[in-house]
C-alpha angles and dihedrals in degrees: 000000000000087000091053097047089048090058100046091057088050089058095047089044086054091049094053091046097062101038083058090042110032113190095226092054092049090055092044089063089063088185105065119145097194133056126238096245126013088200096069099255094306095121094043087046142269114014104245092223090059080063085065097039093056090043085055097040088049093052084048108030091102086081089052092104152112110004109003138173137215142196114238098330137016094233092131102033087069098039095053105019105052128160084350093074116081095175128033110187126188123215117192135150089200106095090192073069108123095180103046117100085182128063111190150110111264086217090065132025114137092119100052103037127033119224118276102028117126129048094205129021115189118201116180116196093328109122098064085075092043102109081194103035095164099056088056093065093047088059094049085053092048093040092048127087119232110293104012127131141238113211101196126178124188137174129255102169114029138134110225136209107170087076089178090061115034102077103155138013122207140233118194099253085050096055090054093051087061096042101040091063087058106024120041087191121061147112127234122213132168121195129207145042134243092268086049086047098045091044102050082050100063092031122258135146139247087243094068094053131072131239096244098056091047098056100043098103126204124181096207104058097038130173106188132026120219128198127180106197121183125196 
């Protein structure tokens, strides 16, 4: 009951949100130095970015099985995973983490988790605050059976507000340039379009775009960077 009513005054709060700051008169003043929202859409409703992470996790979510581990949450890992998955593991630095059962620096775990362990690891938006990303992918490889998969997703556009942890940002070409050192199969995608991009900047929700104009995709403008990697 408490959960429910929660979430009922999120949504109002959103609402209001948006009828006080309405997204079209925010783009006719072309010259705003403020966003709409700091806290990337999440008080005017859902973060655009999270549109293109589900789209990603539901192309891939056949891999979401058996033993898998999660940054920060297992949101993901249920949604997608289901009754496939037998162990869902959290991986988190943050000790104030509730959710976490493992407390430990992706850069380094040898001496939490043994090699060959998980068949899918799922890190959302993680690697951008990663100062040694690619040890940490040394580390997934290591930590992955034969044959299991990393799902990784990475900005490209974001603003950021944590300054101590947000350190790259990641183009597609980029993001090769990190796995192909450690993986030698995997798959690149990139989600969004240069409306998407310029509206999670400055803010907005999903709600206050239509479908149409999130799922045109254009590799040229885009907002998150998607790799498959399969050991």
């Amino acid at each position: 009951m408490r959960v429910n009513i929660i979430i009922i005054a999120k949504k109002i709060r959103a609402l209001f949100l948006k009828m006080l700051y309405p997204s079209e008169r925010y783009f006719l003043a072309i010259r705003n130095l403020k966003p709409l929202s700091t806290k990337y859409g999440f008080d005017r409703g859902t973060p655009i970015d999270r549109y293109y992470i589900e789209k990603f996790m539901t192309s891939n979510k056949h891999y979401i099985k058996g033993m898998c581990l999660e940054v920060a949450d297992n949101n993901y890992t249920v949604t997608f995973g289901k009754n496939k998955v037998r162990q869902s593991d959290i991986i988190s630095n943050d000790t104030k983490n509730k959710y976490e059962n493992i407390l430990g620096d992706l850069q380094n775990l040898t001496e939490l988790i043994s090699n060959n362990k998980y068949d899918c690891v799922i890190m959302p938006q993680t690697l951008g605050m990663i100062p040694d990303y690619n040890s940490a992918i040394k580390e997934v490889y290591r930590i992955l059976k034969k044959g299991g998969v990393l799902l990784l997703t990475t900005a490209f556009i974001s603003p950021f507000f944590q300054d101590n942890y947000s350190y790259w940002r990641f183009t597609p070409a980029g993001l090769e340039l990190c796995i192909k050192k450690v993986f030698s199969n995997y798959e690149i995608n990139s989600f969004g379009n240069v409306l998407t991009s310029q509206c999670f900047w400055v803010g907005m929700a999903q709600e206050e775009l239509t479908k149409a104009e999130l799922t045109f995709n254009d590799p040229r403008y885009p907002l998150i960077v998607a790799v498959k990697a399969v050991k």
